[in-house]
One Martini backbone bead per residue (centre of mass of N, CA, C, O) as a GRO file, in nm:
protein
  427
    1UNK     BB    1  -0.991  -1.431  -1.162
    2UNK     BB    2  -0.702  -1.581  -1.062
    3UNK     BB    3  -0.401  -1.355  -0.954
    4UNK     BB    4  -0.282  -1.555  -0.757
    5UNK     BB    5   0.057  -1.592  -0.637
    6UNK     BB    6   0.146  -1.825  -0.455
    7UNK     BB    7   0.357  -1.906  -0.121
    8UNK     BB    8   0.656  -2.092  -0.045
    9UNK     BB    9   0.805  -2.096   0.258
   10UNK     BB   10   1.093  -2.087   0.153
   11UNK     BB   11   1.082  -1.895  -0.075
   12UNK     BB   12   1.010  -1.639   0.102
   13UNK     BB   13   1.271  -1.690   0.315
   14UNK     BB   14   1.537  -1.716   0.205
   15UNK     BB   15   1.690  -1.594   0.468
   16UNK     BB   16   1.540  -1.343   0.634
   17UNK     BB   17   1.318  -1.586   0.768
   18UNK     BB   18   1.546  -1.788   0.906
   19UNK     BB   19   1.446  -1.563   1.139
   20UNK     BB   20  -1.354   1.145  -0.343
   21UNK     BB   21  -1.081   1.349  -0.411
   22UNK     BB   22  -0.884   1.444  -0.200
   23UNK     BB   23  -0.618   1.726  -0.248
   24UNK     BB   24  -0.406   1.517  -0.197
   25UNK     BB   25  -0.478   1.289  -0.427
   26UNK     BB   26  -0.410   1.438  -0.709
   27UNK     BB   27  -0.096   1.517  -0.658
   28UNK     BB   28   0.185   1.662  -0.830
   29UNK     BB   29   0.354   1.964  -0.753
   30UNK     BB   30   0.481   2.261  -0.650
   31UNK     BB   31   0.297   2.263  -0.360
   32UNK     BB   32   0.453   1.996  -0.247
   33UNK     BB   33   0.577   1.886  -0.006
   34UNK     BB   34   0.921   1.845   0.154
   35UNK     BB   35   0.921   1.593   0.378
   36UNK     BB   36   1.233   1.434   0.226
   37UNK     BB   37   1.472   1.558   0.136
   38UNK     BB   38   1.720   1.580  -0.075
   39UNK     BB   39   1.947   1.528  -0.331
   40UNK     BB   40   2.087   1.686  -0.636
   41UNK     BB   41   2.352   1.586  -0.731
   42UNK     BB   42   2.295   1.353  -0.932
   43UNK     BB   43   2.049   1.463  -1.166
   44UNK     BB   44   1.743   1.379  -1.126
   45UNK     BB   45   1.603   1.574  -0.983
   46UNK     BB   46   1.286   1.474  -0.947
   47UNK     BB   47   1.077   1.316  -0.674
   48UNK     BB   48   0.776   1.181  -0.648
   49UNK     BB   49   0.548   1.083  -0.359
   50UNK     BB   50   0.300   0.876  -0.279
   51UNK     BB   51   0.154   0.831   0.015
   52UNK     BB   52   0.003   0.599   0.340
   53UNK     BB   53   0.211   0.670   0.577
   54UNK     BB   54   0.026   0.866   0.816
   55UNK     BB   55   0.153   0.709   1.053
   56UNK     BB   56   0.398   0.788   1.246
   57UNK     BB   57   0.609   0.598   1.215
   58UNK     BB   58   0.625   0.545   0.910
   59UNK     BB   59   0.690   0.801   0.814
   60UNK     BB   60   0.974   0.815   0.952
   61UNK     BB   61   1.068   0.609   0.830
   62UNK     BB   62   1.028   0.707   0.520
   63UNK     BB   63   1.220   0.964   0.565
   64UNK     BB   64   1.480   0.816   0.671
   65UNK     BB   65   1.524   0.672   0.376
   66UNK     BB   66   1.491   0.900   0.174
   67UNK     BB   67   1.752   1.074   0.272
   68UNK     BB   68   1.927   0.841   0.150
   69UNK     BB   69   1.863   0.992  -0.107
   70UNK     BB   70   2.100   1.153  -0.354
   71UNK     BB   71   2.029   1.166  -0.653
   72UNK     BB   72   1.721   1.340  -0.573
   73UNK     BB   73   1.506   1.475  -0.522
   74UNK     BB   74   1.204   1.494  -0.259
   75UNK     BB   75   0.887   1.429  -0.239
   76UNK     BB   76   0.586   1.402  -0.036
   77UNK     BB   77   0.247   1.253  -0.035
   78UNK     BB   78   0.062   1.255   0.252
   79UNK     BB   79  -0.186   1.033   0.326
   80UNK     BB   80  -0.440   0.901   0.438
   81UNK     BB   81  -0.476   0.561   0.421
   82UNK     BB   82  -0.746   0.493   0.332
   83UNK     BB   83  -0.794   0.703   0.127
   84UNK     BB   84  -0.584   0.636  -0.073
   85UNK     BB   85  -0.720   0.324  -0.081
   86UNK     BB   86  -0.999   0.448  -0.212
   87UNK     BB   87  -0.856   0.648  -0.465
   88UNK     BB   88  -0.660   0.517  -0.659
   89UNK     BB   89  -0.760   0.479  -0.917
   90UNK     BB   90  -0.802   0.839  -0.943
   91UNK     BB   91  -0.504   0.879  -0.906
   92UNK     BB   92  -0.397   0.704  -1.164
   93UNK     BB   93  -0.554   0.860  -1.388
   94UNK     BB   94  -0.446   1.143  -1.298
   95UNK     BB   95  -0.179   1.322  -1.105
   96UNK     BB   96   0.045   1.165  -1.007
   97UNK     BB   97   0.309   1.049  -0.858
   98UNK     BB   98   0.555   0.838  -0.950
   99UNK     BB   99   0.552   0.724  -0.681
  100UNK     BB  100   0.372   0.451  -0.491
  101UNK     BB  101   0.205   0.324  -0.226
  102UNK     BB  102   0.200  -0.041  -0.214
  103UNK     BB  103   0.087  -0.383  -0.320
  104UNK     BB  104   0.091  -0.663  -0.395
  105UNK     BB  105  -0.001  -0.896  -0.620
  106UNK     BB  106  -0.332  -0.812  -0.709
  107UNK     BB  107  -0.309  -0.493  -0.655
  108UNK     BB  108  -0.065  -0.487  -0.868
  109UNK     BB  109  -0.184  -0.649  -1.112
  110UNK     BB  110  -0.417  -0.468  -1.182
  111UNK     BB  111  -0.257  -0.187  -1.267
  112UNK     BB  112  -0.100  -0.315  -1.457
  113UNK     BB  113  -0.335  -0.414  -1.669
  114UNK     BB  114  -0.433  -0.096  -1.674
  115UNK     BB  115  -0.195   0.074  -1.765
  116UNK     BB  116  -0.109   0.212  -1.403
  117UNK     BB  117   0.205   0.129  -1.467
  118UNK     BB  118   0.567   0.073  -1.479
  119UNK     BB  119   0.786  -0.096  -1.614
  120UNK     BB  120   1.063  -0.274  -1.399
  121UNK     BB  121   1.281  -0.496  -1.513
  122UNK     BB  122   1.546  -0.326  -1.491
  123UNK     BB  123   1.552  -0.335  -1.195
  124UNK     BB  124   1.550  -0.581  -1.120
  125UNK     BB  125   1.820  -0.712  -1.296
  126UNK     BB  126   1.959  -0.568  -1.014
  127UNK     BB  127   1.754  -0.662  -0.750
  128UNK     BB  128   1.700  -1.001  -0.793
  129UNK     BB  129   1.955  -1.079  -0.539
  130UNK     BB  130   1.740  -0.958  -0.312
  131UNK     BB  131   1.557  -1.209  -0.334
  132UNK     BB  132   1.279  -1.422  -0.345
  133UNK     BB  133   1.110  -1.576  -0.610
  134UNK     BB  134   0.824  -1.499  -0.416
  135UNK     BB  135   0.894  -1.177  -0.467
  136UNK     BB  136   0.867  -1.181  -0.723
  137UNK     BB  137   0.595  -1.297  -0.798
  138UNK     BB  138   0.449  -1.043  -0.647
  139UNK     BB  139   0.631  -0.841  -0.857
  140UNK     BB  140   0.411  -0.989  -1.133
  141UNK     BB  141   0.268  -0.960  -1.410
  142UNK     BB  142   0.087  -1.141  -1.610
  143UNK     BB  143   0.330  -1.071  -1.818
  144UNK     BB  144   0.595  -1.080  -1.640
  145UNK     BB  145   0.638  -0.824  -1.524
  146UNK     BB  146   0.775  -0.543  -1.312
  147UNK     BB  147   0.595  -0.351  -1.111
  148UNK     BB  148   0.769  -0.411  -0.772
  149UNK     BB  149   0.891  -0.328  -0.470
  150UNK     BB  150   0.978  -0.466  -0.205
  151UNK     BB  151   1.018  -0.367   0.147
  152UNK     BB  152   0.776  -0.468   0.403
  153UNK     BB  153   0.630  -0.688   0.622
  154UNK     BB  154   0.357  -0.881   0.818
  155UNK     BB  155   0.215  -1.087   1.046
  156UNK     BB  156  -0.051  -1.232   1.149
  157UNK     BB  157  -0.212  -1.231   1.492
  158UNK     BB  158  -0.209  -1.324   1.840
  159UNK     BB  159  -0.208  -1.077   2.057
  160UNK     BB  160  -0.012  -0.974   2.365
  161UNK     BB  161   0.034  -0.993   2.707
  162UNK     BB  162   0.300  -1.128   2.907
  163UNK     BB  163   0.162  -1.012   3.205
  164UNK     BB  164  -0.114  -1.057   3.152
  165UNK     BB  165  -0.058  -1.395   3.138
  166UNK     BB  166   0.113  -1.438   3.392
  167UNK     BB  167  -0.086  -1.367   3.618
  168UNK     BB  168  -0.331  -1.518   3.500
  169UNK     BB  169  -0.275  -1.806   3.377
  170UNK     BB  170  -0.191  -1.802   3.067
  171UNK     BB  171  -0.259  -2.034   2.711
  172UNK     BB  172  -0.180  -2.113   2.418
  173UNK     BB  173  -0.409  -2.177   2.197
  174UNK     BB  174  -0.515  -2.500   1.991
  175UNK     BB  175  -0.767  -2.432   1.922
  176UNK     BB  176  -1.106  -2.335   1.972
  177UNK     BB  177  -1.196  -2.453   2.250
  178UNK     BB  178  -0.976  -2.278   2.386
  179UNK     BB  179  -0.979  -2.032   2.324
  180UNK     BB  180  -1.304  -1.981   2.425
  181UNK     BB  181  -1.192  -2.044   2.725
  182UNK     BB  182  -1.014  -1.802   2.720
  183UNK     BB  183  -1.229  -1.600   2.691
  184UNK     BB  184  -1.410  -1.678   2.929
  185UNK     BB  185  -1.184  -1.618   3.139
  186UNK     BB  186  -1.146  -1.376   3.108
  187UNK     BB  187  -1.453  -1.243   3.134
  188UNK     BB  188  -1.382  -1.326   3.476
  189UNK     BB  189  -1.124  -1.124   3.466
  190UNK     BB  190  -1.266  -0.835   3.349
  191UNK     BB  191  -1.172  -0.880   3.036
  192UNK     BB  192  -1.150  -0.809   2.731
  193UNK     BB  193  -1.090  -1.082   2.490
  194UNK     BB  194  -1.108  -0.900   2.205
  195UNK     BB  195  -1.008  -0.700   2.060
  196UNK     BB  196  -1.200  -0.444   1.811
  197UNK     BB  197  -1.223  -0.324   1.492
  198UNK     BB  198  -1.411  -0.154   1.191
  199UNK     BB  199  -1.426   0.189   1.092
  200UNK     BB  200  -1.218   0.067   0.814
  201UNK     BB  201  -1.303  -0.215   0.706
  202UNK     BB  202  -1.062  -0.428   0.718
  203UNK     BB  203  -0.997  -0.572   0.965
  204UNK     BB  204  -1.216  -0.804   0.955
  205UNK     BB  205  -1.103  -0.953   0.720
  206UNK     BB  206  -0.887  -1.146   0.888
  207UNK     BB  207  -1.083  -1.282   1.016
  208UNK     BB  208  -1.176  -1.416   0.799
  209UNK     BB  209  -0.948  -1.527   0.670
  210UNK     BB  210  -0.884  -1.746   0.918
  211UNK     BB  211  -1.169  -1.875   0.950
  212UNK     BB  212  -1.127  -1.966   0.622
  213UNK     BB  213  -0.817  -2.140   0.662
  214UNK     BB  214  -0.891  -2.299   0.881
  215UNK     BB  215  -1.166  -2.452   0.777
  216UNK     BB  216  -1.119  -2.470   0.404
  217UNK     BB  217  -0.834  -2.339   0.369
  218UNK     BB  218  -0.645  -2.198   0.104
  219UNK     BB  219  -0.779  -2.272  -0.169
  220UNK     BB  220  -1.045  -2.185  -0.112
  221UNK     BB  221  -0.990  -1.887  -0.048
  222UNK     BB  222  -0.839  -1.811  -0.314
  223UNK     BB  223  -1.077  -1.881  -0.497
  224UNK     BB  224  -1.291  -1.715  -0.363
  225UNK     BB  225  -1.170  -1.450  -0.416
  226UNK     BB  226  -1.126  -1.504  -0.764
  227UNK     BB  227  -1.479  -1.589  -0.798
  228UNK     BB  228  -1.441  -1.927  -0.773
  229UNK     BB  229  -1.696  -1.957  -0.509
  230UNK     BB  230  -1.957  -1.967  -0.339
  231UNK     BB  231  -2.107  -1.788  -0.080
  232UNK     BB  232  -2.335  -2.003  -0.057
  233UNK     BB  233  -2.160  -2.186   0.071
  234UNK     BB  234  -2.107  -2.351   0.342
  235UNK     BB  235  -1.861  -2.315   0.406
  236UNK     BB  236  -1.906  -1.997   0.471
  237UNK     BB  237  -2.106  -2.016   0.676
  238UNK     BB  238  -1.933  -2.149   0.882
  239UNK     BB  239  -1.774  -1.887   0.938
  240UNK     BB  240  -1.990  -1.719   1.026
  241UNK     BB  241  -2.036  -1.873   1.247
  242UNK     BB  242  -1.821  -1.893   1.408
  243UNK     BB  243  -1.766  -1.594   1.453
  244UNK     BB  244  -2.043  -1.548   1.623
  245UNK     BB  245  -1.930  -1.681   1.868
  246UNK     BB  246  -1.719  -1.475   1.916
  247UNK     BB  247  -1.844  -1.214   1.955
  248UNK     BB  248  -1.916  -1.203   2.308
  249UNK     BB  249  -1.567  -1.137   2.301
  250UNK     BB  250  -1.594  -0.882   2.168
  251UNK     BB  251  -1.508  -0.557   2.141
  252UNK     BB  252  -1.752  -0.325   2.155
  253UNK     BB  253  -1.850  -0.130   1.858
  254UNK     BB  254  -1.651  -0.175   1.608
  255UNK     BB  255  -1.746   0.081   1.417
  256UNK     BB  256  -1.643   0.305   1.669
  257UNK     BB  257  -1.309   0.181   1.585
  258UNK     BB  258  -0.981   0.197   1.574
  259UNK     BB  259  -0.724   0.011   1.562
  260UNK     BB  260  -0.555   0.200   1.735
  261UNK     BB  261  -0.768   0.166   1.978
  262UNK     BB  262  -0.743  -0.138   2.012
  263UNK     BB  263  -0.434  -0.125   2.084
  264UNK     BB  264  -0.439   0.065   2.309
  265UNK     BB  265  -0.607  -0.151   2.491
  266UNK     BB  266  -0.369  -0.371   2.465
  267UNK     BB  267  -0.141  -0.141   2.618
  268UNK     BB  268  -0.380  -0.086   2.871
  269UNK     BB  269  -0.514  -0.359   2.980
  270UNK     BB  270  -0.842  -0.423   2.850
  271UNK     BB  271  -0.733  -0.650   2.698
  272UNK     BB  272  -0.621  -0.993   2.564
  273UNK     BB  273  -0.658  -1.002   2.283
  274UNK     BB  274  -0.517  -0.955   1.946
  275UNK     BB  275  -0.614  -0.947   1.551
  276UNK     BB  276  -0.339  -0.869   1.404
  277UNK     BB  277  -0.081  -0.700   1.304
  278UNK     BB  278   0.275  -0.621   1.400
  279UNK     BB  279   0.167  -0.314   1.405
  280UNK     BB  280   0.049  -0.293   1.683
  281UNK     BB  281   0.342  -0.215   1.786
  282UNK     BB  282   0.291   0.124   1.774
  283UNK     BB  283   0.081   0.115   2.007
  284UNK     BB  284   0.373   0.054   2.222
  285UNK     BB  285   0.555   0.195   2.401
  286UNK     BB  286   0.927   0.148   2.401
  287UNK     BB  287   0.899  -0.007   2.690
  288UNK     BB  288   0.657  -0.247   2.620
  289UNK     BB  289   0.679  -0.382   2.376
  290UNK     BB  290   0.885  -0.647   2.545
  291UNK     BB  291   0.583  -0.740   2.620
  292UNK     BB  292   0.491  -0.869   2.324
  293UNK     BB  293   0.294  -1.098   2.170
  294UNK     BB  294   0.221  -1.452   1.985
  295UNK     BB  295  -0.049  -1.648   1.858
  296UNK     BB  296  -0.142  -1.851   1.628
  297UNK     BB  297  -0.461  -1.911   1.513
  298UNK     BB  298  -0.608  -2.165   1.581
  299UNK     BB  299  -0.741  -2.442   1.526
  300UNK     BB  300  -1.056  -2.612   1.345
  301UNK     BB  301  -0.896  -2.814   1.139
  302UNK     BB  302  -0.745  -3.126   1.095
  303UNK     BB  303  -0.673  -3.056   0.785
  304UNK     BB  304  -0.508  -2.769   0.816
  305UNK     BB  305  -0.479  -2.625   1.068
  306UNK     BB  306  -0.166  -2.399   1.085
  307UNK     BB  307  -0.085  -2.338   0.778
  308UNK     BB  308  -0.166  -2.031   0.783
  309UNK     BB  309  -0.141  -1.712   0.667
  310UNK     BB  310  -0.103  -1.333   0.686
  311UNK     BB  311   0.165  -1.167   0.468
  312UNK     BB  312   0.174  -0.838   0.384
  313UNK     BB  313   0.312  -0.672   0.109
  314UNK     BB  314   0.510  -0.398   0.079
  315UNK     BB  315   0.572  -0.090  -0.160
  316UNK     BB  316   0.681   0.013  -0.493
  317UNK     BB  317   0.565   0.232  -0.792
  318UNK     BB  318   0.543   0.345  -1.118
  319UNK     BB  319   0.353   0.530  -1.255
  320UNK     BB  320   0.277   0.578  -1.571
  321UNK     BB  321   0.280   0.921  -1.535
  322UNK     BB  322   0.546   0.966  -1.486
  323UNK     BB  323   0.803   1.197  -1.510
  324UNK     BB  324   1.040   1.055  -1.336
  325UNK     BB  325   1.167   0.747  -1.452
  326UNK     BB  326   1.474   0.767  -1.359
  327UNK     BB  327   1.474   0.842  -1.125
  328UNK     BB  328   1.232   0.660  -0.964
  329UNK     BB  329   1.409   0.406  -1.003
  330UNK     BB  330   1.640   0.496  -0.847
  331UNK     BB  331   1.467   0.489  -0.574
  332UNK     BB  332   1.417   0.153  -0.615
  333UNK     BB  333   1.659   0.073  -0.545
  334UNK     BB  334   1.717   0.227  -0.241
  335UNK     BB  335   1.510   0.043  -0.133
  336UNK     BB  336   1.582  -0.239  -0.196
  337UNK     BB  337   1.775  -0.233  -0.040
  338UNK     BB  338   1.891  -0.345   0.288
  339UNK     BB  339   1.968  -0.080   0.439
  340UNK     BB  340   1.661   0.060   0.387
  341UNK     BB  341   1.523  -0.151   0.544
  342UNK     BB  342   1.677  -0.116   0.829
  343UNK     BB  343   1.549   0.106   0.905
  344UNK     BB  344   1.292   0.067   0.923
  345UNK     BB  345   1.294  -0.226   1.091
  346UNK     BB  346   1.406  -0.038   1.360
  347UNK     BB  347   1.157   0.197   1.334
  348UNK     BB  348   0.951  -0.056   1.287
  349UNK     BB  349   0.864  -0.306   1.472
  350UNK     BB  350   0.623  -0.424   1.280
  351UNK     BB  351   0.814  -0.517   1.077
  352UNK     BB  352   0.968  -0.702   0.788
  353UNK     BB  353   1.205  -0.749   0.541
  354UNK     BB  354   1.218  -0.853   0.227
  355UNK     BB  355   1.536  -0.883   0.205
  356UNK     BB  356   1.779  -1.145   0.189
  357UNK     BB  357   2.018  -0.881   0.328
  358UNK     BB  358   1.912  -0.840   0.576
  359UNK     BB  359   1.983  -0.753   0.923
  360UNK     BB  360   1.829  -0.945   1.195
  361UNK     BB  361   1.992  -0.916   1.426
  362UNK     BB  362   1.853  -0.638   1.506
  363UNK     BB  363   1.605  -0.777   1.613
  364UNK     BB  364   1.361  -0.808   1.761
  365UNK     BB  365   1.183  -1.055   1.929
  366UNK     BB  366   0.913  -0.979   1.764
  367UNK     BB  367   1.040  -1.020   1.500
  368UNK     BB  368   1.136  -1.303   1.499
  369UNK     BB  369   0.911  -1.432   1.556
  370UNK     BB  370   0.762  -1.347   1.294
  371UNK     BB  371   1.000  -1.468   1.088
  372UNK     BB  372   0.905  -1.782   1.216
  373UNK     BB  373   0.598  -1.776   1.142
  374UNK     BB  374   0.638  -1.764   0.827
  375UNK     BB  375   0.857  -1.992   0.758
  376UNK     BB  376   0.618  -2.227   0.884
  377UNK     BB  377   0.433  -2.174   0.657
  378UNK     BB  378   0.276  -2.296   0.400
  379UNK     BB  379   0.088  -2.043   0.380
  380UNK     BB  380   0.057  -1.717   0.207
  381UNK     BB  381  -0.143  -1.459   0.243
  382UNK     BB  382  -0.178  -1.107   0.135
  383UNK     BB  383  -0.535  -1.027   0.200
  384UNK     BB  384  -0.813  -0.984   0.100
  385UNK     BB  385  -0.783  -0.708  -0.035
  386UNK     BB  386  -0.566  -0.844  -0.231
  387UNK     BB  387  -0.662  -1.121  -0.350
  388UNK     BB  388  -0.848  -0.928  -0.486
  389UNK     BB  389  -1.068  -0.738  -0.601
  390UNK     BB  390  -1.099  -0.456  -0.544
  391UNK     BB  391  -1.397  -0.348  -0.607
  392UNK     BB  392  -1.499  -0.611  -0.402
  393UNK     BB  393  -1.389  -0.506  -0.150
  394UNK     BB  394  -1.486  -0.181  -0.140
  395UNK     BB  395  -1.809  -0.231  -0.232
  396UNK     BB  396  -1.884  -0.547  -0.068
  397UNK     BB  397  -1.712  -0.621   0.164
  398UNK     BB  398  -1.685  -0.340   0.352
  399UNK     BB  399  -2.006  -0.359   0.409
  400UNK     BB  400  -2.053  -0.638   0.479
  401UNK     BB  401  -1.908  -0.692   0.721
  402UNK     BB  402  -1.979  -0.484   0.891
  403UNK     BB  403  -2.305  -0.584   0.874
  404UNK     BB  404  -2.236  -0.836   1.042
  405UNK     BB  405  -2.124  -0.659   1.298
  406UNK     BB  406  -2.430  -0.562   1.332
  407UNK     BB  407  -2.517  -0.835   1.208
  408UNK     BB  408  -2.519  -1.177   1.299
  409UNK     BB  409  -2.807  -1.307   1.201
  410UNK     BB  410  -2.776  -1.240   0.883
  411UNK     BB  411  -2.628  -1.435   0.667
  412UNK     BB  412  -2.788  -1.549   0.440
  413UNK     BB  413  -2.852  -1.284   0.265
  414UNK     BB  414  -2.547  -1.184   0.261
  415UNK     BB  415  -2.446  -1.412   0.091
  416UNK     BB  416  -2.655  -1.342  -0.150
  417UNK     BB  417  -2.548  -1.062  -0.197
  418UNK     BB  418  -2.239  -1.124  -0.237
  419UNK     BB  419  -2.289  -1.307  -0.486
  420UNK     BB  420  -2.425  -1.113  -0.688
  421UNK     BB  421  -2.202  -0.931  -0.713
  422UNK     BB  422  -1.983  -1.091  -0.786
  423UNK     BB  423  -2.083  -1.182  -1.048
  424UNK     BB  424  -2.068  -0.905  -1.192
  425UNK     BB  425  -1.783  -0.832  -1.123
  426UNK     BB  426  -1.641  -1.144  -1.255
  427UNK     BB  427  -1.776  -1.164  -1.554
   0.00000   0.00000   0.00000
């Protein structure tokens, strides 16, 4: 079942980008920490909220929007990013907190389906004029209703640093013969050519999605990810075979390395470009940031070019089990608000805001160039984890992936293992 709702490049951005449950995740109570409190003034009492947003950054971005929410008290309950992504199903199940950090399109209609979300299209109703249709699009559920508020987003692309391209005379390569070209001298400059990690499972999901939409466009993308088309069909096969050549400039060991340190390797200059989503920019200190640059991962086919990228939406929903659900509404639409999305994109280089009244003014040179590289863009998915079924992304995909990056050479058998379970989990 394709629960896919495609995004088109006008409608996305017209307006804004036109420039085993561990103990933290079983939910709110009275001992959960009250990390970013506002005040009761407003008379609706608590708000509790479940965060993924463990890492420095994010979490005082979140710390800071929040504070700014004055209807009623908040509580966040920070969870490691993977953990709570990995155990969300058993935590929406459980005791969860009111609000909950969350993604678009299929994983939020996923839980919207399960009846483990409440339905609050009485708040679009308020905030449906700082959106764009296809922002509307991807907060709802096959019944029609809004179950998510979109918060910020980011695009997936090749970063690198300005000052060792400029050094070494590299250039933006526009096809896959010249990326190669372009990782074999970087490799000759004594330079890893591709930072690379997949400790936590999905960073790999990235280069597959674009070298799965450069090689066979986005409809077969997305159509694969619904169940809709076999593993074992030679087209996905030829991924996995472009991906293998590509292996000799990634950067050794990736299952036992995190994205943060291999984003670390490329702002300490020991790797030559990264294919990551725009927050690689959290792990570079704030002097370097306007060193960061980057390029959309070049053509493959000629039939497809480079019109598709992975451009995934953050947001926030409000669990079926919510205690305070007049509270949580009104949270959400303070979140909702353009004035709490420019805080985030402030303090956050690596997102940009959802709102199409955000103020974009004060974007950095990065945060510019990236809303400019999705406006352009043809087709934009949410990225794998997202555009599937959770259960076949986290139980067949990351462990598929992995197997692959450690063994690059076995690809029949695990396509034929991936078809097996996917038949099994779409049926």
């Amino acid at each position: 079942m394709d629960q896919r709702l495609p995004m088109s490049r006008r409608s996305l951005l017209l307006g804004a980008a036109a420039l085993g449950v561990p103990a933290a995740l079983v939910g709110c109570g009275a001992d959960t920490p009250a990390t970013a409190p506002g005040t009761s003034s407003g008379g609706l009492g608590t708000v509790t909220i479940g965060s993924n947003a463990s890492d420095e950054i994010p979490k005082k971005s979140l710390d800071a929007v929040v504070k700014g929410f004055t209807q009623a008290t908040t509580k966040i309950n920070t969870v490691d990013h993977n953990t709570f992504q990995e155990n969300i199903n058993r935590y929406l199940k459980g005791t969860p907190e009111d609000v909950f950090t969350w993604f678009a399109g299929n994983r939020m209609q996923f839980f919207a389906e399960q009846g483990l979300a409440t339905d609050i299209s009485d708040v679009w109703q308020e905030i449906g004029g700082d959106y764009t249709q296809a922002f509307k699009d991807q907060s709802t559920g096959l019944d029609g209703k809004q179950y998510f508020v979109p918060f910020t987003y980011y695009p997936w692309a090749v970063f690198y640093r300005k000052s060792v391209w400029q050094e070494k005379g590299y250039e933006a390569p526009g096809t896959l013969d010249e990326f190669t070209a372009l990782a074999r001298k970087m490799k000759t400059d004594g330079l890893i050519p591709i930072a690379f990690a997949d400790k936590d499972g999905w960073p790999a999901m990235g280069t597959f999605d674009i070298l799965n939409m450069r090689t066979n466009g986005y409809d077969f993308h997305i159509s694969l990810m619904g169940g809709k088309e076999s593993w074992t069909d030679p087209k996905v096969k030829q991924v996995f075979d472009t991906w293998r050549g590509l292996m000799e400039f990634h950067q050794p060991a990736p299952l036992g390395r995190t994205w943060q340190e291999a984003g670390q390797s490329l702002a300490q200059k020991k790797t030559g470009m990264y294919l990551l989503g725009m927050f690689v920019a959290q792990q570079f200190p704030e002097a370097d940031r306007g060193d960061l640059d980057f390029f959309t991962f070049p053509e493959i086919n000629p039939a497809y070019g480079t019109d598709s990228i992975d451009a995934p939406i953050d947001g926030y929903m409000i669990s079926a089990k919510a205690r305070n659900v007049d509270g949580a509404k009104a949270l959400l639409k303070h979140l909702a608000q353009a004035s709490s999305q420019d805080i985030a994109t402030k303090l956050d280089p690596g997102t940009l805001a959802a709102s199409s009244k955000a103020d974009t003014s004060g974007y950095s040179a990065l945060q510019k160039r990236g809303a400019e590289l999705v406006s352009k863009a043809t087709h934009i998915a949410q990225f794998l984890d997202r555009d599937t079924r959770p259960d076949f992304a986290s139980t067949v995909m990351i462990p598929s992936l992995q197997s692959f990056v450690g063994k690059p050479d076995e690809v029949d058998s695990l396509l034929t293992s991936i078809e097996k379970q996917k038949v099994n989990i779409f049926r």
